[in-house]
C-alpha positions in Angstrom: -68.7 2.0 -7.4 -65.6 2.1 -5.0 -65.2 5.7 -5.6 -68.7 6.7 -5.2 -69.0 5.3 -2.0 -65.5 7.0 -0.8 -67.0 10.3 -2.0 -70.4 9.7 0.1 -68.6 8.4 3.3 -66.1 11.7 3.2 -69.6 13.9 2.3 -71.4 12.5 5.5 -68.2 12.8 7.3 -67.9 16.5 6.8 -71.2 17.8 7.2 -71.1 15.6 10.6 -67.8 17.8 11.9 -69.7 21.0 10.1 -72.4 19.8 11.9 -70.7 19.3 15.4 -68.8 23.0 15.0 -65.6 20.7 14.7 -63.9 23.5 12.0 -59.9 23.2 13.3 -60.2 19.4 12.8 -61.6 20.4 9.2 -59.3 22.6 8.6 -56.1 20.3 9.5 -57.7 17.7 7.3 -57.8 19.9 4.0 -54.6 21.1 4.8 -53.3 17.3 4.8 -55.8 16.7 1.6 -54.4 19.2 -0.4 -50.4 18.5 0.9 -51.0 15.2 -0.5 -51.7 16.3 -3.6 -49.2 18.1 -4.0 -46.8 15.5 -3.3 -48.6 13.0 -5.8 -48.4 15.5 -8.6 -45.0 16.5 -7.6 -43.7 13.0 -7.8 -45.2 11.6 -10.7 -43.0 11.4 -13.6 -44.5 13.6 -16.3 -41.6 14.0 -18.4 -41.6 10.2 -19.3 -45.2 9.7 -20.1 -44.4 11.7 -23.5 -42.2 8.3 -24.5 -44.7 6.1 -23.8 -47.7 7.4 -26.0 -47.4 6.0 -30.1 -47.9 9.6 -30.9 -45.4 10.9 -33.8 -46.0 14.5 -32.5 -44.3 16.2 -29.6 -46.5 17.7 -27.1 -45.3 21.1 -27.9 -48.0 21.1 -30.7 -50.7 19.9 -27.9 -53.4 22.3 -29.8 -52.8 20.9 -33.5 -53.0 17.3 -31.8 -56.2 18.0 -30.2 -58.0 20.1 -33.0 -56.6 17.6 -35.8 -54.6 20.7 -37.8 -51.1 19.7 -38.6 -48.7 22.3 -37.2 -46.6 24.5 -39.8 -44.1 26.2 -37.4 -41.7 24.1 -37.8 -42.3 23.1 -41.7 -41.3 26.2 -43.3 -38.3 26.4 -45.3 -36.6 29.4 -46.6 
């Protein structure tokens, strides 16, 4: 419910600055919006989440986990 009402308030809050020919201050905000991002998915730690899951596989064989087909590559023997 929390994020539904975030989204609404920042909906109502940019077609008010659309609204009031306000662009620059639009423009500064996405600028900030998307710089945050950035830095959130720059600092989160994605190379310890593989530890954490009770998977078996690595994540190198992401299709054969998602698709259920056990991966061969690395089976074969010669």
């Amino acid at each position: 419910m929390f994020t539904i009402l975030w989204t609404a308030v920042l909906s109502i809050a940019t077609i008010i600055l659309i609204y009031k020919e306000m662009t620059a201050l639009l423009y500064i905000l996405a600028t900030f919006g998307v710089t945050a991002l950035l830095v959130v998915v720059g600092m989160s730690d994605l190379a310890h989440s593989e530890k954490l899951t009770n998977d078996t596989r690595g994540s190198g064989d992401s299709a054969g986990i998602g698709s259920g087909i056990t991966s061969t590559t690395g089976n074969q023997r010669r």
